[in-house]
C-alpha positions in Angstrom: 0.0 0.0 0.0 0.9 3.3 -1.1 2.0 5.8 1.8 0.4 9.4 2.2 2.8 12.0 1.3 3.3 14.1 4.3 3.9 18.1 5.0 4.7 19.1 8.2 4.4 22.5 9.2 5.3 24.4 12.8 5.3 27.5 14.2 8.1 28.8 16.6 6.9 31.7 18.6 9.7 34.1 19.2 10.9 34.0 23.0 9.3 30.2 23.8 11.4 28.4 25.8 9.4 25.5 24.0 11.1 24.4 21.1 8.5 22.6 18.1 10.1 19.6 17.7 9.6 18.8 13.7 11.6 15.7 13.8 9.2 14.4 16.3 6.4 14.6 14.4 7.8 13.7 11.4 8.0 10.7 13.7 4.7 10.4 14.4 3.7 10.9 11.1 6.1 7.6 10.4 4.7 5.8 12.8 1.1 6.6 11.4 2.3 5.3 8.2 2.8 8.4 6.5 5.9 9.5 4.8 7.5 13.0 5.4 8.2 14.7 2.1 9.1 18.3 3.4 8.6 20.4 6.3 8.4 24.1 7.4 8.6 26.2 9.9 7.7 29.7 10.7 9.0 32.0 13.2 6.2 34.6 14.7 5.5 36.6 17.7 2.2 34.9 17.8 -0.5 32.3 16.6 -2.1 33.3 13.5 -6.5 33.0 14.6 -7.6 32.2 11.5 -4.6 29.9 9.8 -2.1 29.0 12.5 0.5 30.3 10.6 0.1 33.7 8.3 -1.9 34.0 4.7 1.3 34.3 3.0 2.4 31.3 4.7 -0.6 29.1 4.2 -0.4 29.9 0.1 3.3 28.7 0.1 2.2 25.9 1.8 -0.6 25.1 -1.2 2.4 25.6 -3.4 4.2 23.1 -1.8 0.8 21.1 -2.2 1.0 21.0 -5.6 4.7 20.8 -6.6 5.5 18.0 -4.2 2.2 16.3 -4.7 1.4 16.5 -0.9 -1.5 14.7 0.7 -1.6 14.8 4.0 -0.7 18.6 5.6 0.4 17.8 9.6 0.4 20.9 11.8 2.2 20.4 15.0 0.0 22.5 17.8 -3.9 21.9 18.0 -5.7 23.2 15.3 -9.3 24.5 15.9 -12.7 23.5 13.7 -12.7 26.9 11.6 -8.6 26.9 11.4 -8.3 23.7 9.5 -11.7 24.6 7.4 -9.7 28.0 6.7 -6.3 25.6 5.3 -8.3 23.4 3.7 -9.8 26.1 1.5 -6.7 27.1 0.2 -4.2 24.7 -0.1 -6.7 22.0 -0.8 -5.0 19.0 1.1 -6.0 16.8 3.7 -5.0 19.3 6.9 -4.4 17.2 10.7 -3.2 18.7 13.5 -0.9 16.7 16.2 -3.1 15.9 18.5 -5.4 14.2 15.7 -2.0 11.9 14.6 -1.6 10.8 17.7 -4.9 9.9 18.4 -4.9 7.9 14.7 -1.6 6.3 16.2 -3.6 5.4 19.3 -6.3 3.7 17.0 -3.8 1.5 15.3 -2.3 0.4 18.5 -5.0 -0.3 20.8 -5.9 -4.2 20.8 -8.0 -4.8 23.8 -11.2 -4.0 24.3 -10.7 -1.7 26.9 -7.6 0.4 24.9 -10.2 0.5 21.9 -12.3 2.1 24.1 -10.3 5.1 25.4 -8.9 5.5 22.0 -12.7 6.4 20.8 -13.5 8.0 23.3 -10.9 10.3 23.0 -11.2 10.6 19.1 -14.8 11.2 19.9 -14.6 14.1 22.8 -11.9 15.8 20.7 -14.8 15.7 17.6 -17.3 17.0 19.2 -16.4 20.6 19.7 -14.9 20.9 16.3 -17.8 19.2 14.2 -18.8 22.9 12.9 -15.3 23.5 11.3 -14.4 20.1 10.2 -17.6 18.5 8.9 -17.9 20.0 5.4 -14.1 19.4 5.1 -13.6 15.7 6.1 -17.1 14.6 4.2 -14.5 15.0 1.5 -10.9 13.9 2.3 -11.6 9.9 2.3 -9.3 7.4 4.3 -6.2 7.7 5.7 -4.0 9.4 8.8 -6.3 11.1 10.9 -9.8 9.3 10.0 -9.3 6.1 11.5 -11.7 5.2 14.0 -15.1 7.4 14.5 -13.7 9.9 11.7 -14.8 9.1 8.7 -17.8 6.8 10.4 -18.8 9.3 12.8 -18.6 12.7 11.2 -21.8 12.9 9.4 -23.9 11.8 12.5 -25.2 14.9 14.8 -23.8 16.2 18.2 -26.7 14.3 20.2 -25.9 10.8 19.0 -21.9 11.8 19.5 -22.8 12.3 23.2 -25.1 9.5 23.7 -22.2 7.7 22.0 -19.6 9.1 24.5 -21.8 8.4 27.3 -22.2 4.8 26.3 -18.3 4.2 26.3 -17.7 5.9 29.2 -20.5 3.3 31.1 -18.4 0.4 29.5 -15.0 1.8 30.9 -16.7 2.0 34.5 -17.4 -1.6 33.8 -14.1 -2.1 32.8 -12.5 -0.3 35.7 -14.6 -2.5 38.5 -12.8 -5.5 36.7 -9.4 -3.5 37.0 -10.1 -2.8 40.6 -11.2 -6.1 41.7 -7.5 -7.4 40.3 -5.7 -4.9 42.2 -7.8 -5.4 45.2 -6.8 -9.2 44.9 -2.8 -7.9 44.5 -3.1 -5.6 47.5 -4.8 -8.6 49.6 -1.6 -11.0 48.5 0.6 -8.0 49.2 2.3 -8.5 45.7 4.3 -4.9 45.5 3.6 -3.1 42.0 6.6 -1.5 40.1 5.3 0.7 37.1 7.6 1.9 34.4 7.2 5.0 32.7 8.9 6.8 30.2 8.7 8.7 27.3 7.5 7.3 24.3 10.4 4.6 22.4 12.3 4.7 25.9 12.4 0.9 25.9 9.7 -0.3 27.8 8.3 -3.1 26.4 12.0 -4.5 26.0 13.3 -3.9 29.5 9.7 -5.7 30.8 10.5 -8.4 27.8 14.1 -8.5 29.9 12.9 -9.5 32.8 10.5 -12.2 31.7 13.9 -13.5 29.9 15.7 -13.5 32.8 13.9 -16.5 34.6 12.1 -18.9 32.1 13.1 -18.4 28.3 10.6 -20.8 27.3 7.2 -18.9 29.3 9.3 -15.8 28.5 8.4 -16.3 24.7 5.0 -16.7 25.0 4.4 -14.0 27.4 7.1 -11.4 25.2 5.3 -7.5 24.8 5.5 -6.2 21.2 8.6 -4.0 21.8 9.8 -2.0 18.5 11.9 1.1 17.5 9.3 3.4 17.4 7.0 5.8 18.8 4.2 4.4 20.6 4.4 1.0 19.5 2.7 -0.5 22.1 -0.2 1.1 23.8 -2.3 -1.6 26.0 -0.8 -2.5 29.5 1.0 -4.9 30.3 1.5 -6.7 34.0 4.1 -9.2 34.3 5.2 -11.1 37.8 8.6 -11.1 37.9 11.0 -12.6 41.2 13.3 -10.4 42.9 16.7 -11.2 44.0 16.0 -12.0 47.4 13.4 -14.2 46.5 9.8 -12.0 46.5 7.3 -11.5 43.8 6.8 -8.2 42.4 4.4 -7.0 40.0 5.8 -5.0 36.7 3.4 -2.6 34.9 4.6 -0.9 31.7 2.4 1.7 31.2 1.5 3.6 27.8 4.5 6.0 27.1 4.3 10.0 27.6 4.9 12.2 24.8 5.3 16.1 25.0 1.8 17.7 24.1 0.2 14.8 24.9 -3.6 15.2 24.2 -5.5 15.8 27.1 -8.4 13.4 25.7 -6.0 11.1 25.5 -5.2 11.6 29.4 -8.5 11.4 30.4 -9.9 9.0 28.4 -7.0 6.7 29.6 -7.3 8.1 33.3 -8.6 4.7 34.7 -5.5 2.8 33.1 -3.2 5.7 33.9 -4.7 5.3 37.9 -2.9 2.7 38.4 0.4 4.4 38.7 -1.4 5.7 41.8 -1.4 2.5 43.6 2.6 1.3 42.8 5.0 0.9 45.3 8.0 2.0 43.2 8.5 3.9 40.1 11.4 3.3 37.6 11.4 6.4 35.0 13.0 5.0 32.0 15.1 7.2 29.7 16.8 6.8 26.8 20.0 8.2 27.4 21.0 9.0 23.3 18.0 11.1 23.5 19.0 14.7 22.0 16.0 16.0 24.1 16.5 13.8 27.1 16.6 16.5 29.6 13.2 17.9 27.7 11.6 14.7 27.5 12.9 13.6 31.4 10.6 16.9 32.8 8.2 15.7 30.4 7.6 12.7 32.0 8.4 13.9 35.8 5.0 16.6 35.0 2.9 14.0 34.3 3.8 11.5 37.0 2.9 14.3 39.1 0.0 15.3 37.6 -1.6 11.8 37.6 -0.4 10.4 41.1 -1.6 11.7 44.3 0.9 10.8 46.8 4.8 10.3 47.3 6.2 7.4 45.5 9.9 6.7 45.1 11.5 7.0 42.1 14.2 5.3 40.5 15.9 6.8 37.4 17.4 4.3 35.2 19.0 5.5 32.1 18.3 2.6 29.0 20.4 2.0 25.7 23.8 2.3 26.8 24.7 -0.6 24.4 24.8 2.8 22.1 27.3 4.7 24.2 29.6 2.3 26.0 32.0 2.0 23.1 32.4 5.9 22.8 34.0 5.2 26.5 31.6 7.2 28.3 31.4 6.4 32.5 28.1 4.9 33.6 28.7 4.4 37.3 25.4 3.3 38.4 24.4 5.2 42.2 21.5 4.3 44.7 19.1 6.4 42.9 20.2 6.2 39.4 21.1 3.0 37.1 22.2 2.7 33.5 21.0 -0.4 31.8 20.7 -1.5 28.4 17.8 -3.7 28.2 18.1 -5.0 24.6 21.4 -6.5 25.8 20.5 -7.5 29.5 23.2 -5.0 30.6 22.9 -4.1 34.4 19.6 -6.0 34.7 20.3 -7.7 37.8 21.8 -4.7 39.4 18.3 -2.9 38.4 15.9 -5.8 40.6 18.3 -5.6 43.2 17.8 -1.7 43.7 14.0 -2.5 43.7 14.4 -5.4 45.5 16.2 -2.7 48.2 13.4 -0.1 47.9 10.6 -1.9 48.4 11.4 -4.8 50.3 14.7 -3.1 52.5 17.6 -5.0 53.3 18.3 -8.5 53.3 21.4 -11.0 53.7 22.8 -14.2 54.5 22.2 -16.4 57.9 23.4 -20.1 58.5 20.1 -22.0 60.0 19.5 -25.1 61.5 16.0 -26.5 60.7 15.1 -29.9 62.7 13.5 -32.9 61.0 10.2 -32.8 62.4 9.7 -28.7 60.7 11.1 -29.8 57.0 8.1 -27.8 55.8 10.0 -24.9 57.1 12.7 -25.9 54.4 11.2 -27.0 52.3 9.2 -23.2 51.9 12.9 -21.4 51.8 14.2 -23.8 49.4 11.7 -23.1 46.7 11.3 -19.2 47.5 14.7 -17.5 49.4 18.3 -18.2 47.6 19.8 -20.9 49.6 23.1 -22.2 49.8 25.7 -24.7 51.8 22.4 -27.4 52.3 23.7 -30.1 54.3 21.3 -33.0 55.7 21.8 -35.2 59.0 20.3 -37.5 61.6 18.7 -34.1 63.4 17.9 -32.0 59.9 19.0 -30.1 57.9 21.7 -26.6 57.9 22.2 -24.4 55.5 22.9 -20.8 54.6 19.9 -18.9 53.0 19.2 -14.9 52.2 16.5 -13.2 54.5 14.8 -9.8 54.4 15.1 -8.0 57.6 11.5 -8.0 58.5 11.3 -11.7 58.5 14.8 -12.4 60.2 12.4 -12.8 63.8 10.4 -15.3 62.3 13.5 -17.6 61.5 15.2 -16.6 64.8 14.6 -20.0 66.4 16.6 -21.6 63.4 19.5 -19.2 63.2 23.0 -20.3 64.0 24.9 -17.8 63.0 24.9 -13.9 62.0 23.9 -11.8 59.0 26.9 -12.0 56.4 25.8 -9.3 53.3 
């Protein structure tokens, strides 16, 4: 299949400290299936009202239309109804905005029923207010970026029915989100700790939680791998994986649908019950890609909306990802308490991570030399198959051996223990 030729076009305001990233969208648009042909960006004091950018602007842009054979024009800030009506009319394109890319992305991503679900519902409550401007316009533009899902279906139906459609969703969600909380109820009751990663978008997410499944049973691994791929947003449903900690505990891993600067704020609250449950983990570990050219852009990106979606104080671990980039170029990555540098693809410094969150959630642990009698074999039996044990020797009164507590469970084993705490 053919792919839509793509125009992207930005305007930097003059004195923004917030730079319009074009190679992000063009991104986007990539990941959208679209391919960039040419971009452009103009500098002004302000946002044109009536075209985004100015008259003169918007008719080199239908030049640009025509000479380059341009079928998809991609604005990178929010367009309004009567602003993409007033484009249209002149350079006579297809004319998107950012906010309605990423919501086409989202559409192409979302698999279960309940990611389906936000997507429209997004798609739907940014339609609504713009059906005035857009209407006459998309009745004619056909498929494509930017009318997947209730665009091209939806349009032509009135603002009554959108509602009662939005209202419908929503009720499923609700439906949706009982099931949700029901699960985490059941985690909370087992007192299985919850670690979400977060990060911006093509961070490595999906890989590192791919990583961890690999690092205990290849063969389950396989059939429980996350779709993890070198681009934006390739993976948008959540995922929950149990994975074992060093010490011998169970912890839950969430990876969570990645953050992206100017992220719609449909898409934030349309996904607010998925996003909740960053609300309810133990630890946080905010994944960065350390090549990133915007890293320290996209890092305060993320930090905002961590704090604008949880409620309460939750520690934080920064772990830097993709330093199988960087390492030959000799560059230090000492890893600290508080920060680690991994490569996930590689496996690099996993094992260092899940001891630091083994640390932070579960506080310290080491080894003590027990002595378990005969007649309480359960006993050993229990640490055997869930604690790291070592030196096991068996005789006529039981059994001794040396095996790794947590502190907060060294009293229950003080009966047993022989000999002191060697870390």
């Amino acid at each position: 299949m053919e792919k839509e030729r793509c125009l992207l076009v930005a305007v930097q305001l003059s004195g923004s400290k917030d730079f319009n990233d074009v190679e992000e969208l063009g991104q986007l648009a990539e990941a959208a299936g679209g391919e960039v042909i040419s971009s452009i960006v103009q500098n002004r004091q302000t946002i044109d009202n009536r075209f985004y950018v100015g008259q003169g602007k918007v008719e080199e842009i239908a030049n640009y239309v025509k000479e380059l054979d341009i079928d998809t024009v991609i604005f990178n800030d929010e367009l309004s109804g009567s602003q993409i009506r007033n484009i249209e009319e002149v350079v006579e394109a297809k004319v998107i905005d950012r906010t309605t890319l990423i919501l086409d992305i989202f559409a192409r991503r979302a698999f279960t029923k309940e990611g389906q679900l936000q997507v429209e519902l997004a798609q739907l409550k940014y339609t609504l207010p713009r059906l005035v401007g857009v209407n006459k316009n998309l009745s004619r533009l056909g498929g494509g970026i930017g009318t997947r899902g209730p665009g091209e279906q939806k349009l032509e139906i009135d603002r009554r029915r959108i509602q009662e459609k939005i209202t419908d969703i929503q009720r499923q969600l609700e439906e949706l989100g009982k099931v949700r909380e029901t699960k985490r109820k059941k985690r909370m009751r087992d007192q299985v700790p919850i670690v979400s990663i977060v990060g911006y978008t093509n961070a490595g997410k999906s890989t590192l939680l791919n990583a961890l499944m690999e690092r205990e049973h290849k063969e389950e691994a396989e059939s429980k791998k996350v779709f993890a791929h070198n681009m934006l947003f390739a993976t948008l449903d959540t995922e929950l994986r149990r994975v074992k900690l060093p010490g011998g505990r169970m912890a839950i891993f969430s990876d969570t649908v990645g953050f992206i600067k100017k992220l719609p704020t449909q898409i934030v609250e349309a996904f607010q019950g998925t996003l909740e449950e960053l609300k309810y983990a133990d630890l946080i570990i905010h994944l960065i890609d350390i090549n990133d050219e915007n890293l320290l852009l996209h890092k305060e990106t993320t930090t905002k909306l961590i704090e604008q979606i949880t409620d309460k104080e939750i520690p934080v671990l920064t772990v830097y990802n993709k330093v199988d980039k960087i390492l030959n170029h000799k560059i230090t990555t000492v890893s600290t308490n508080n920060i680690i540098y991994i490569s996930a693809k590689n496996k690099y410094n996993i094992e260092l991570l899940l001891e630091a969150v083994d640390t932070e959630i579960n506080g310290m642990k080491g080894f003590y030399s027990l002595k378990i009698p005969s007649h309480q074999f359960k006993t050993y039996y229990w640490l055997y198959e869930n604690r790291l044990v070592e030196d096991v020797e068996f005789d006529g009164e039981g059994v001794s051996l040396k095996v790794l507590l947590y502190e907060d469970e060294r009293e229950q084993y003080e009966k047993f223990i022989t000999g002191g705490k060697n870390e």
